[in-house]
C-alpha positions as CSV (number, residue, x, y, z in Angstrom):
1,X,187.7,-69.3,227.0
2,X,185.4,-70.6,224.4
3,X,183.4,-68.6,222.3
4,X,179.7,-69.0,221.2
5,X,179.2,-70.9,218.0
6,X,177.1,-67.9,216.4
7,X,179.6,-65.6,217.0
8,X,182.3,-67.5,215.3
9,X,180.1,-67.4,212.6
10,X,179.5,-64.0,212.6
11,X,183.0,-63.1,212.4
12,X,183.9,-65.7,210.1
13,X,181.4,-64.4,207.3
14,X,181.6,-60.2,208.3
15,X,185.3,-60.2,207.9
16,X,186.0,-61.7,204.3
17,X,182.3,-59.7,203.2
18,X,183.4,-56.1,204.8
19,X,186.8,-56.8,202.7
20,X,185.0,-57.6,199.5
21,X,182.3,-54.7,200.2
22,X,185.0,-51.9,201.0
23,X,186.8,-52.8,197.9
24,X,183.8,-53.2,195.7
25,X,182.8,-49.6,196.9
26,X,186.3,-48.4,196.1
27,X,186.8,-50.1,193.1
28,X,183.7,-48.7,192.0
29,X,184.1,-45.2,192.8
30,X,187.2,-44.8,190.7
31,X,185.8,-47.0,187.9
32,X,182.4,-45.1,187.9
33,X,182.3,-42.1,190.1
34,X,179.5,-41.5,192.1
35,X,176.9,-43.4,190.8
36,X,179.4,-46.3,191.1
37,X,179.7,-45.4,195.1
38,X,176.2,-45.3,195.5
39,X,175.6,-48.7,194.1
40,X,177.9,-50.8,195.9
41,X,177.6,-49.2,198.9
42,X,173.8,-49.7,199.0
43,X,174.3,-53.2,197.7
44,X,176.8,-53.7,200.5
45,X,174.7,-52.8,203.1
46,X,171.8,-55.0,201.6
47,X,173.5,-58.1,201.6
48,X,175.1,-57.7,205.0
49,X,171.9,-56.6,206.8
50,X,169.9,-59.3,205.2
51,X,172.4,-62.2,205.3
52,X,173.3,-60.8,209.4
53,X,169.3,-61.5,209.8
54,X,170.0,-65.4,209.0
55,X,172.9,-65.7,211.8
56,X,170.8,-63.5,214.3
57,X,167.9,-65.7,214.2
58,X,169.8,-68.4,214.4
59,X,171.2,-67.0,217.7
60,X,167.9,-66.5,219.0
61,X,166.3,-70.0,218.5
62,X,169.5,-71.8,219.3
63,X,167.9,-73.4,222.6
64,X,163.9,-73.9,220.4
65,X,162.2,-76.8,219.8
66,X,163.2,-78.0,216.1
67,X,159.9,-77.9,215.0
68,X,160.0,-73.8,216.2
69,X,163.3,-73.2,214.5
70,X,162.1,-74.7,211.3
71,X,158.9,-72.3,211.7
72,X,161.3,-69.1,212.6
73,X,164.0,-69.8,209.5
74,X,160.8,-70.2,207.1
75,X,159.1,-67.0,208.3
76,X,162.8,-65.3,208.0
77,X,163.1,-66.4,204.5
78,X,159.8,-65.2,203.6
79,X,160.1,-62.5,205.3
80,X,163.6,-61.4,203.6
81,X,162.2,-62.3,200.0
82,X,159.4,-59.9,200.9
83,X,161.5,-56.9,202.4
84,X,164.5,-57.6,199.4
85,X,161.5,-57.1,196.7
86,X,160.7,-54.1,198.1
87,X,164.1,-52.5,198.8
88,X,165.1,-53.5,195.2
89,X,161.6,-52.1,193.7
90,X,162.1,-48.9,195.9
91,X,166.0,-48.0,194.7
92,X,164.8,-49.0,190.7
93,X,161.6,-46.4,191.5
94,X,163.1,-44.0,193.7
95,X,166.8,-43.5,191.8
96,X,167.8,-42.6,188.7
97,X,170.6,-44.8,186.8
98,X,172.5,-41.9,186.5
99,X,172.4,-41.7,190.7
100,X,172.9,-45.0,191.6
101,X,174.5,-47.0,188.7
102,X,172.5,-50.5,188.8
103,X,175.0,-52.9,187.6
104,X,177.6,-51.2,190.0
105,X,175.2,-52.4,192.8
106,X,174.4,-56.3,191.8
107,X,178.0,-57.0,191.2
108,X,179.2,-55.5,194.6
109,X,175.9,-57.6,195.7
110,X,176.8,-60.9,194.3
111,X,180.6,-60.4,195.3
112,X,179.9,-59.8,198.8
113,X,177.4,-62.7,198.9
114,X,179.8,-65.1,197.8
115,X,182.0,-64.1,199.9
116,X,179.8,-64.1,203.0
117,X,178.8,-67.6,202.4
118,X,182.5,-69.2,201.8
119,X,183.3,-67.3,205.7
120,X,180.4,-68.6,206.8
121,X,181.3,-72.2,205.5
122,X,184.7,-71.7,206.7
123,X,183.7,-70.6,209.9
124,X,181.1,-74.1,210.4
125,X,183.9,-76.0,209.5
126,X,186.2,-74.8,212.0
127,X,183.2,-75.4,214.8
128,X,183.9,-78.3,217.0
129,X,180.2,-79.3,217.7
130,X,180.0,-82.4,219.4
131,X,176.7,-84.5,218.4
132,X,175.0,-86.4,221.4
133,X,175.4,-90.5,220.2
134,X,172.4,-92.9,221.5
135,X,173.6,-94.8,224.4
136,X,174.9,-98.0,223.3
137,X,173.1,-101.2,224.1
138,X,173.8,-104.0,226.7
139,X,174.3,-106.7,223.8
140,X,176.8,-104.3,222.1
């Protein structure tokens, strides 16, 4: 039975990013306590809600006209920078360092990015897409 392409790719980046994220947040509550928690578990969930977005709307306008799915990825991208600037300004606003430790949170971030995108490049690699070749020509 053969599996979608999109959700190879899913479970190629989730499982190496839950990893990282689960032992960022561990790692960080014993390093740092609570404040340590908070942070990477907020940054966790940031980067795997935003970067699950990407592969969901890639599911979506798997079957769209390429001109469409260049339209959908660049309203997704602008639409992530958007809702990441405002997540980020509301948790620098809304928390104090001493509630959410800040450097806890962009290093469980940047960890679980990482590791999200070398699943998800791991995962493409192990796709076996077949690309449609032009017919070949009488003189050939």
């Amino acid at each position: 039975m053969s599996e979608d392409s999109t959700t190879l790719m899913w479970r190629g980046a989730i499982i190496p990013s839950t990893v990282v994220a689960l032992l960022a947040v561990i790692g960080s509550t014993i390093v740092r306590h609570k404040p340590g928690f908070l942070g990477a578990l907020i940054g966790s969930a940031t980067v795997i809600i935003f970067l699950g977005i990407h592969l969901l709307i890639s599911a979506i306008s798997k079957n769209l006209d390429p001109i469409a799915v260049m339209g959908m990825a660049m309203f997704s991208y602008f639409a992530k920078v958007l809702v990441m600037g405002a997540l980020l300004l509301i948790v620098s606003r809304a928390t104090a360092p001493a509630t959410v430790d800040r450097t806890t949170f962009a290093i469980a971030a940047l960890a679980i990015t990482a590791a999200w995108l070398a699943g998800e490049i791991r995962a493409f690699f192990k796709l076996k897409i077949g690309l449609p070749l032009p017919p070949a020509s009488k003189g050939d």
